[in-house]
N, C-alpha and C positions, 0 to 999 in steps of 0.2 A: 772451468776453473773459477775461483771463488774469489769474488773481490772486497773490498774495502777502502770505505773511503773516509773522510776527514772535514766537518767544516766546523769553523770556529773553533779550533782545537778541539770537536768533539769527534769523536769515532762511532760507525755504524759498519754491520755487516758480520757475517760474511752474507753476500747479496751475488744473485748471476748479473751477468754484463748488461743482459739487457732491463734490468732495473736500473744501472746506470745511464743507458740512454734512455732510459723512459723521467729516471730524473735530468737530466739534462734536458727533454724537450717541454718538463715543465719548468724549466727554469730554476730550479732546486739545488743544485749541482754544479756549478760555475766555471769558468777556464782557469781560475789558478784555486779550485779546491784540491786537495792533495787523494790520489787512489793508490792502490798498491795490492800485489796478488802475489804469490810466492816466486814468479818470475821477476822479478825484480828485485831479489834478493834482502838487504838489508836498507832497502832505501826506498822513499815514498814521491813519487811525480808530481806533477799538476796533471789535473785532468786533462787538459786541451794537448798534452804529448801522446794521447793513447787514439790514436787510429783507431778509426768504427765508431767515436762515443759522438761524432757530429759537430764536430768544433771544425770553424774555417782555417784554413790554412795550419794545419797541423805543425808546430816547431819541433825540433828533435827533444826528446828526454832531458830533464838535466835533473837530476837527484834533489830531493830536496828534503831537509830534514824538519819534521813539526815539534815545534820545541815547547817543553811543558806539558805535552798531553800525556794520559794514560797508558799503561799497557794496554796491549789487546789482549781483550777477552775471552780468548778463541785458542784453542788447542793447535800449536804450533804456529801462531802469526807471530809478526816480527813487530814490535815495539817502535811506538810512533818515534820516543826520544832517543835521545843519544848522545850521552854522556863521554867523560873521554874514556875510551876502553872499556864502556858499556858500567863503570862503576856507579855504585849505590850506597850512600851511606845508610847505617842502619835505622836513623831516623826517618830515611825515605822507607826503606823494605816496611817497617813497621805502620808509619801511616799509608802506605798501597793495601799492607794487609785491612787496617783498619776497613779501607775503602772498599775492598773486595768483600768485605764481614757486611756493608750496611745492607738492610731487607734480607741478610743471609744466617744473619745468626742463629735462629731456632734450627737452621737446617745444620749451621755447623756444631751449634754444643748437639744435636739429637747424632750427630755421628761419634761425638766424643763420649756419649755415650754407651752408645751401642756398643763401641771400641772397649771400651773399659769394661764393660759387661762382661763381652766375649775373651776376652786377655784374660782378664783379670780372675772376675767374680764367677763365672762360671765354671772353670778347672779349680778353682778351691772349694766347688761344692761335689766335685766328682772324686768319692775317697778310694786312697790306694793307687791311684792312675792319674790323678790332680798332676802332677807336675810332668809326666810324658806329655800329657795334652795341651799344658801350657807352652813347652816344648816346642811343638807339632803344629800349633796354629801362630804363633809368634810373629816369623819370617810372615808368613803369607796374610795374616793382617796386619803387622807396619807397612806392606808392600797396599792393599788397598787404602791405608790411611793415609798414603801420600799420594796416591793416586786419584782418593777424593777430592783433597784439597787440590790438587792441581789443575781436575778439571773445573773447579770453584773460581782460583784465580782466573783462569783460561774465558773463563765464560762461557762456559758449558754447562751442563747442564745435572750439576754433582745430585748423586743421588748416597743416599745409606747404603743402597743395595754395593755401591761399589767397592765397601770394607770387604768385601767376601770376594773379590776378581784378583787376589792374591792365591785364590788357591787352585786357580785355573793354570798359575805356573810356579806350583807346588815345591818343584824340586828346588827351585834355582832359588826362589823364597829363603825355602827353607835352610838350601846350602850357605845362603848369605848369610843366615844367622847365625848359622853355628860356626860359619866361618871365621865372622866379627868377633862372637864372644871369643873365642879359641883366640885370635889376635889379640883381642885389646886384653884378655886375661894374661895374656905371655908378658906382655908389655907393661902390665901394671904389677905382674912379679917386679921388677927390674927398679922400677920405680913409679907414683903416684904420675906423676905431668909427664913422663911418657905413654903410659895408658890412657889420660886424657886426651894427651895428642893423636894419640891412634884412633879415638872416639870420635875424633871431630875428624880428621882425614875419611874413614869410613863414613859420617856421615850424611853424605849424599846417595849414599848406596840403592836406598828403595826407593828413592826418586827417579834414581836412574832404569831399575827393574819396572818401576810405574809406567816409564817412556818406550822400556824397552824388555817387555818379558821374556824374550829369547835370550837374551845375554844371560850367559854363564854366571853365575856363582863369583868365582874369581876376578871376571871379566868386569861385573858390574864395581865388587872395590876397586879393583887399580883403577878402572876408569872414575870414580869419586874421587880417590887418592889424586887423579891425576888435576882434574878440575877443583882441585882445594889448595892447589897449589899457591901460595901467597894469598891466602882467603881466612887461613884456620884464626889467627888473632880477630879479625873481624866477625866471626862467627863464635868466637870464643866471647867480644865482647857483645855481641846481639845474645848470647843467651844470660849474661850479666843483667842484663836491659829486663827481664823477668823476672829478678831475685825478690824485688818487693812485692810484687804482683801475688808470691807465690807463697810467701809468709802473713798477706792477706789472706790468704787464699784457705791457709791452714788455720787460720783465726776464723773463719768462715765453717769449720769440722769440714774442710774439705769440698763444699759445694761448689766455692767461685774456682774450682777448679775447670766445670762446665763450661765458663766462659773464658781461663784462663788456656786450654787446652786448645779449642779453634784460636785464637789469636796468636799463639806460639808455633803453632802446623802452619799457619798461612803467611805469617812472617817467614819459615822457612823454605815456604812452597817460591815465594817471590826472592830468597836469598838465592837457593834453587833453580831460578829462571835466569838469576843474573850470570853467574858463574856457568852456569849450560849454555852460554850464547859466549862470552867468551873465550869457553873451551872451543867453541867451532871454529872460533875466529883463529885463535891461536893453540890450536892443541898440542904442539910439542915447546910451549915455552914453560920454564921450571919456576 
């Protein structure tokens, strides 16, 4: 099992145990630094509670929460902080993303790239069949584009190549998309801010497909729908928070889109991680 430890409010890991006692018998690792491994749920110890790592007289557990520090970086660890009910204002999610963007940017505008390429620019240069194919890859590259970013935030180790592991679960992808459109188009007959609202209840969707490629088509929106519950105004205002960025951006003939695109995906990827943790906590409250 893979652990993770805490000093000075900084985080390291994931590390095997016996790098913890190998830090502990130099001295590196302390009795009240904070460790934590996915047994122990939502809460972080002090070292000297964990049996094996060599501390005298072992005290029992007692939960301890490290305040201020970052997310972890790491594809499904649990968050050193802990706000009440795990909330984030969008000035937070935005500077995390920042955080998570620095030494990372060329890696992320070269996927917003590559994204755009493929979306976009490539099915307008295939004539007579341009629009089936834009069709057809849609679903299963927004499902790798949120999938990059999240192993980015995660601290993992995001690559280009992972725009394309959307088509590994081709069907469900693809069934989301046509699902979404088909919904949010019914709802915007009806009227304007209802269609929007269905955009944003949906839009957790391929985050959720990123986490979980087996989930159905249907399964992955309700379960969005259901983790957007009391979130949409706040998510409605984080994507407010990009309107100037994005009329620069057009004054730029569209370039500072490259930078404006990773910082909008990984502001979402961390809006994303808030609302998914949660949902765990409390997945039947409305």
């Amino acid at each position: 099992m893979k652990w993770y430890y805490g000093i000075n409010e900084e985080q390291v890991g994931p590390v095997e145990f016996a790098e913890l006692q190998a830090l502990v018998q130099q001295g590196k690792l302390g009795p009240r630094d904070l460790v934590w491994n996915q047994s122990l749920g939502d809460q972080w110890v002090e070292a000297q509670t964990i049996s094996g790592l060599g501390f005298v007289g072992t005290p029992p557990p007692v939960p301890i929460v490290m305040q201020g520090a970052v997310e972890p970086r790491v594809i499904s660890a649990i968050p050193l902080d802990s706000t009440s009910e795990g909330f984030l204002k969008n000035a937070e999610l935005t500077r995390r993303a920042r955080e998570s963007l620095k030494g990372q940017w060329g890696l992320g505008i070269g996927i917003a790239l590559v994204f755009v390429l493929v979306s976009n620019l490539a099915p307008a240069m295939i004539p007579g069949i341009g629009g089936l194919v834009s069709l057809l890859i849609a679903g299963p590259m927004s499902m790798g584009f949120a999938l990059a970013f999240l192993t980015l935030i995660r601290g993992g180790q995001a690559e280009v190549g992972q725009l394309f592991e959307g088509f590994r679960a081709f069907g469900n992808a693809l069934g989301a998309y046509i699902l979404m459109s088909i919904f949010i188009f019914g709802w915007t007959l009806l009227l304007i801010i209802p269609g929007i609202i269905a955009s944003i209840s949906y839009s957790m969707t391929f985050f959720v497909l990123a986490d979980d490629p087996e989930l159905g088509p249907m399964d992955a929106i309700r379960r969005s729908k259901e983790m957007m519950r009391g979130y949409k105004w706040q998510y409605f205002c984080l994507c407010l928070r990009f309107i100037g960025w994005s009329i620069l951006c057009i004054l730029t003939f569209f370039i500072g889109y490259l930078w404006l695109m990773p910082y909008m995906q990984t502001s979402f990827a961390h809006f994303y991680e808030m609302v998914r943790k949660n949902y765990r906590r409390h997945p039947s409250v409305a």
